[in-house]
N, C-alpha and C positions, 0 to 999 in steps of 0.2 A: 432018856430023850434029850435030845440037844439039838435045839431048831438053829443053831448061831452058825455063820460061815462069815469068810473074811471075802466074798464076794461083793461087798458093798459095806463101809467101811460103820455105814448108820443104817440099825436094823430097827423098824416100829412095829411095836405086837397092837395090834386093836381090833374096833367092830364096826360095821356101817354106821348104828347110828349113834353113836358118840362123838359130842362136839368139840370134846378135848381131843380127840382124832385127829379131827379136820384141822383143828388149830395147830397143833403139832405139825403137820405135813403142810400145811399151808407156808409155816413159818420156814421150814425147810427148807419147801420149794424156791420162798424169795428169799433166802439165801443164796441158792444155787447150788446145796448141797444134794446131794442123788441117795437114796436110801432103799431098800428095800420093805415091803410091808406083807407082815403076814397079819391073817385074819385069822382073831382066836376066838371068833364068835362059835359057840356050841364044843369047844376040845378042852374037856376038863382035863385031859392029859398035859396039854401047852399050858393048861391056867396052873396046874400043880407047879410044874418046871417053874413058870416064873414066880412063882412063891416061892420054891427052893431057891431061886437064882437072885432072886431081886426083893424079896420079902415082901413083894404084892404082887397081888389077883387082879388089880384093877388095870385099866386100857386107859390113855397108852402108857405103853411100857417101851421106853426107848435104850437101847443098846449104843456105844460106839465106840470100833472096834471092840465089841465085845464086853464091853466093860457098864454096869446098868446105871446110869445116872439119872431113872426116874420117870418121872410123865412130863404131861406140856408146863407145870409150873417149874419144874428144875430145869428143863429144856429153855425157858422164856429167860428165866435168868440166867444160865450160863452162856445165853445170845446175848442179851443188856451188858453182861459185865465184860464182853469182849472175847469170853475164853470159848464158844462153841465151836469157832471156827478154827482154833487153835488145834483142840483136840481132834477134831475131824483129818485134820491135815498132818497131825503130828505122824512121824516116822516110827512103823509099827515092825522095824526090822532089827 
């Protein structure tokens, strides 16, 4: 299984009600970055993958381009330190 596509260059794995969710997508949104999000609520087949993929089970689980850099606290500081928007924009060809 491999939920990843280069259709949106930030992909968020999460669940309704997790706060680190909202936090994540919020911070996103006022960025201005565009993302896509799957719900891994109840797919212990997605929750495996992202074990395999990213070394955690837990939401969120944020991708960009494809590459796993974590939940909302690695996400919060790769915005603080400047570089989120870098990577999101970086030239993936």
């Amino acid at each position: 299984m491999n939920p990843y596509s280069e259709q949106h260059p930030v992909k968020i794995f999460t669940t309704p009600l997790c706060g680190f969710c909202h936090m994540a997508k919020r911070l996103l949104m006022s960025r201005g970055i565009g993302f896509e999000e799957v719900n891994a609520s109840g797919q212990s087949d997605l929750r495996d993958w992202l074990l395999k993929t990213s070394g955690q089970r837990t939401v969120p689980q944020v991708f960009i381009h494809g590459q796993s850099i974590g939940g909302f606290t690695e996400l919060n500081a790769l915005d603080r330190a400047g570089e989120l928007m870098k990577m999101v924009h970086a030239d993936q060809s």
